[in-house]
C-alpha positions in Angstrom: 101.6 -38.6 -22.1 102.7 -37.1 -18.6 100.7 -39.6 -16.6 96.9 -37.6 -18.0 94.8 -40.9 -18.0 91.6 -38.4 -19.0 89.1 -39.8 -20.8 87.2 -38.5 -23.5 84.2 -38.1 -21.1 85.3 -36.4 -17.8 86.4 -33.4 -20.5 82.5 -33.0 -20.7 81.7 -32.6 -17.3 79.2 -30.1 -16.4 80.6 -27.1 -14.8 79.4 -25.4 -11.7 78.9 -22.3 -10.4 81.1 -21.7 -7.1 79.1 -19.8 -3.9 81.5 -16.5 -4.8 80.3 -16.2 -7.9 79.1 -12.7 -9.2 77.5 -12.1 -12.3 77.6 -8.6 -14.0 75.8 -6.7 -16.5 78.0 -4.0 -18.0 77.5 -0.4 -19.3 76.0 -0.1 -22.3 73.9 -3.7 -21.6 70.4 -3.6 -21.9 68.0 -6.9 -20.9 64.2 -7.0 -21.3 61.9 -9.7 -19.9 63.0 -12.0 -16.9 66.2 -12.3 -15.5 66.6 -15.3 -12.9 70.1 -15.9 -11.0 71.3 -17.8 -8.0 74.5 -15.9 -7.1 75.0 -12.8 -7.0 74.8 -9.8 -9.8 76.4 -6.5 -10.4 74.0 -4.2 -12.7 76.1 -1.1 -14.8 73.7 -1.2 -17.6 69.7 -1.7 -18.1 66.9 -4.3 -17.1 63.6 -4.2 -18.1 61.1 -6.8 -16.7 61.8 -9.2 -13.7 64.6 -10.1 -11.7 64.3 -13.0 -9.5 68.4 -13.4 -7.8 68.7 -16.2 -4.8 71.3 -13.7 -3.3 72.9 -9.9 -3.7 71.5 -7.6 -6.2 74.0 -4.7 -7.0 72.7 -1.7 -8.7 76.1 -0.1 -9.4 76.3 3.9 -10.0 75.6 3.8 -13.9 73.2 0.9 -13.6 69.2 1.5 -13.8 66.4 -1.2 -13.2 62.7 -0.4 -14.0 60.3 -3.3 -12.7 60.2 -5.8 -10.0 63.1 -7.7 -8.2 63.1 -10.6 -5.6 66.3 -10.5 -3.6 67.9 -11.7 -0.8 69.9 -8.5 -0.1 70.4 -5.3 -2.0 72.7 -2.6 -2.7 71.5 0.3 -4.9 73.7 2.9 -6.1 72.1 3.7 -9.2 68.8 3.9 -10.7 65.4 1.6 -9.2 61.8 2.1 -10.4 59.0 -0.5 -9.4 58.0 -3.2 -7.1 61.7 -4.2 -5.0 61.6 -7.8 -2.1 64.7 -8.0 -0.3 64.5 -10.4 2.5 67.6 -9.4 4.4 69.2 -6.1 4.0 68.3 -3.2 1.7 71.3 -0.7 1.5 70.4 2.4 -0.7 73.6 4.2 -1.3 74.0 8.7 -1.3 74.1 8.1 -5.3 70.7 6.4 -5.8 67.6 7.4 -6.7 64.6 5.0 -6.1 60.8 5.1 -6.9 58.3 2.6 -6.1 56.9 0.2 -3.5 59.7 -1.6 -0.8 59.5 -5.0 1.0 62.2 -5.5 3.2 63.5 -7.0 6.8 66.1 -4.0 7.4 67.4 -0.8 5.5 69.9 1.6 5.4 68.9 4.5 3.7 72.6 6.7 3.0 72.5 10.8 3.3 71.4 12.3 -0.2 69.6 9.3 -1.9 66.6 10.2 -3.9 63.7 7.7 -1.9 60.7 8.0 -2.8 58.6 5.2 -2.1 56.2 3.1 0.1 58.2 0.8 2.1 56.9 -2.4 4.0 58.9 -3.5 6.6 58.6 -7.3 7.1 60.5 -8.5 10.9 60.4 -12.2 9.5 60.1 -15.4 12.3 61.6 -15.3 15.1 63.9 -18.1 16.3 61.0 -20.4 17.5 59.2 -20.2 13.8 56.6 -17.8 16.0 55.8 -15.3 14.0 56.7 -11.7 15.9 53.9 -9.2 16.8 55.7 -5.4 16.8 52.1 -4.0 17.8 52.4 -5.9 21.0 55.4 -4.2 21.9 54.2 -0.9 20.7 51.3 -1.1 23.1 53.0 -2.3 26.0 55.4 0.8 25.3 52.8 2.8 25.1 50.8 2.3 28.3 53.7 1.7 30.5 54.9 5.5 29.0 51.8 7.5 27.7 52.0 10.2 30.2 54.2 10.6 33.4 53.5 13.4 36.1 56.8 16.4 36.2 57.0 18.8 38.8 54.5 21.8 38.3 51.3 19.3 38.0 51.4 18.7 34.3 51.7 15.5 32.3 54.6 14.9 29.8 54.3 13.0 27.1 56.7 10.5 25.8 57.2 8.8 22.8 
């Protein structure tokens, strides 16, 4: 009727998951074990264990994670205890606290968030595939500007 020529078997199509797509784990949840995801997720509640997310983990205000996560990019506002990748951008919000060991490309670290950890900055390839050397450029740096004569006969030192 109305021109639906349907059939039985296109109503069983498999659904997909658009790009936009943002999972979330409310207040009150709590997950233990692995957690894997492809777009992105918004954690209020608790996880317990592994989270492995192909895009944006959010650790909102009354969220709390204790374990390891592999991320593209991050944003903490709550709680984080363990072993945290991110691959592009960590942003740690004035709300979080954090404790633990930190791999990431670049970070934002917000006035009064609780950080303490060990943090591993990783630069990544360059746009050749090369991989980038930042002790080169420290050394360079620091024999071009080690010392440098002032008036008076002393040496300053720059960093």
């Amino acid at each position: 009727m109305f021109g639906n020529n349907k059939s039985a078997d296109d109503s069983k199509s498999t659904p997909t998951s658009p790009s936009n797509a943002l999972n979330a784990l409310v207040k009150g949840t709590v997950i233990e074990g692995s957690l894997r995801c492809d777009s992105d997720l918004r954690v209020e509640g608790t996880i317990k264990g592994k989270l492995n997310c192909q895009a944006k983990v959010i650790i909102g205000p009354t969220g709390a994670v204790e374990g390891e996560i592999h991320c593209q990019n991050a944003v903490i506002e709550g709680r984080f205890k363990g072993i945290l990748h991110v691959t592009e951008l960590l942003n740690v919000r004035e709300t979080a606290e954090i404790d633990g060991e930190i791999t990431t490309n670049k970070l934002l670290v917000q006035s009064g968030a609780k950080f303490n950890v060990s943090c591993k900055m990783e630069t990544g390839n360059s746009s050749n595939g090369a991989v980038k050397n930042p002790d080169a450029k420290l050394a360079n740096n620091a024999a071009s500007s080690a010392t440098a004569p002032i008036s008076g006969g002393k040496a300053e030192v720059r960093n």
